[in-house]
Wavefront OBJ file of the C-alpha trace (Angstrom):
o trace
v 121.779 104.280 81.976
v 120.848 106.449 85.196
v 120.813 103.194 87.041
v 124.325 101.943 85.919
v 125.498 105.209 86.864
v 123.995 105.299 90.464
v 125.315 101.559 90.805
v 128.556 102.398 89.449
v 128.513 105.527 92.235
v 127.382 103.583 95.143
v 130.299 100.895 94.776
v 132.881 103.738 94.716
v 131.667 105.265 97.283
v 131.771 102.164 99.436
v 134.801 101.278 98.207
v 136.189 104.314 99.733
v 134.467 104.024 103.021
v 135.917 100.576 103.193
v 139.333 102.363 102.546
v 138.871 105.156 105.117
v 141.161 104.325 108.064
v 139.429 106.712 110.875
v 135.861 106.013 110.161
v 134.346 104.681 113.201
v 132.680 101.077 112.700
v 129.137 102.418 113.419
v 129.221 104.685 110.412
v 130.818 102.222 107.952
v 128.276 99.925 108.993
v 125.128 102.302 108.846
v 126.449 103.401 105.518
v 127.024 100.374 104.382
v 123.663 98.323 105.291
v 122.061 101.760 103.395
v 124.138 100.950 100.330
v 123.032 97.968 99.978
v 119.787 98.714 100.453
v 120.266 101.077 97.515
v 121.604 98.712 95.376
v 119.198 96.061 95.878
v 116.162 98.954 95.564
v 118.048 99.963 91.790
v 118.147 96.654 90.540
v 115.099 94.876 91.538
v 112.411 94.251 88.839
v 109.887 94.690 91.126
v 108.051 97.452 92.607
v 107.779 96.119 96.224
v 106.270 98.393 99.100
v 108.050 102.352 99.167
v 109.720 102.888 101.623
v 108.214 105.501 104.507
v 111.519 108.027 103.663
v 113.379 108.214 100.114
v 116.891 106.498 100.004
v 118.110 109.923 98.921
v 116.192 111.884 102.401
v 118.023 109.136 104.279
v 121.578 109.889 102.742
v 121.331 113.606 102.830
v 120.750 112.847 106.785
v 123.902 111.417 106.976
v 126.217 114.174 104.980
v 126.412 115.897 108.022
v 127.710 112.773 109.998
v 130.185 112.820 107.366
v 131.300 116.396 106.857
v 133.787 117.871 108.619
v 136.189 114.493 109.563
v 135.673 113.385 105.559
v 134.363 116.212 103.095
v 135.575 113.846 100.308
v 132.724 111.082 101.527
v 130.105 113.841 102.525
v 130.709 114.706 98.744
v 129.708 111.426 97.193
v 126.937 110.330 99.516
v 125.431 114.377 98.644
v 126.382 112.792 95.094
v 124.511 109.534 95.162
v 121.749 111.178 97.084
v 120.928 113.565 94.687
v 121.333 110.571 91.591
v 118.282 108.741 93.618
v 116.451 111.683 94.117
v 116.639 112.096 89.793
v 115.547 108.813 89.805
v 112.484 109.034 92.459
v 114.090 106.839 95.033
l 1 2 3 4 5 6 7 8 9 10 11 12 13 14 15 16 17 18 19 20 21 22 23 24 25 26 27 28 29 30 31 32 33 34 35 36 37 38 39 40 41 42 43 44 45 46 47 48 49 50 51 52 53 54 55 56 57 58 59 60 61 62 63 64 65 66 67 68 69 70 71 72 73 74 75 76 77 78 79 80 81 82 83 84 85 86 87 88 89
């Protein structure tokens, strides 16, 4: 159930970062790329090699990138970051 949750999360959030119309293309894409990344980590069956940093270190590090020109996005990657932490990821 966690798991739907943080997948069900992650595609709003980049649904809205697709929306957002003054978000430069080299956040989108970062934030993007690390999405995916997430999802693909959530739903894989298999353990596979961990990763040197936690997805959720790696999206805390970009709330700040995100804060002052969209609080609203800064919110849900905090959000997201803190559902992967619960989750050990």
């Amino acid at each position: 159930m966690e798991k739907q949750n943080l997948l069900e999360h992650a595609k709003e959030l980049q649904a809205v970062l697709e929306r957002a119309k003054d978000l430069d293309a080299e956040k989108s894409d970062l934030m993007g790329n690390l999405l995916s990344e997430v999802v693909v980590h959530a739903t894989s069956t298999e353990e596979g090699a961990v990763a040197s940093r936690k997805y959720s270190e790696v999206l805390r590090d970009q709330v700040s990138h995100f804060e002052s020109d969209h609080p609203k996005i800064a919110g849900m990657i905090d959000s997201l970051a803190t559902m992967l932490a619960n989750l050990g990821i």
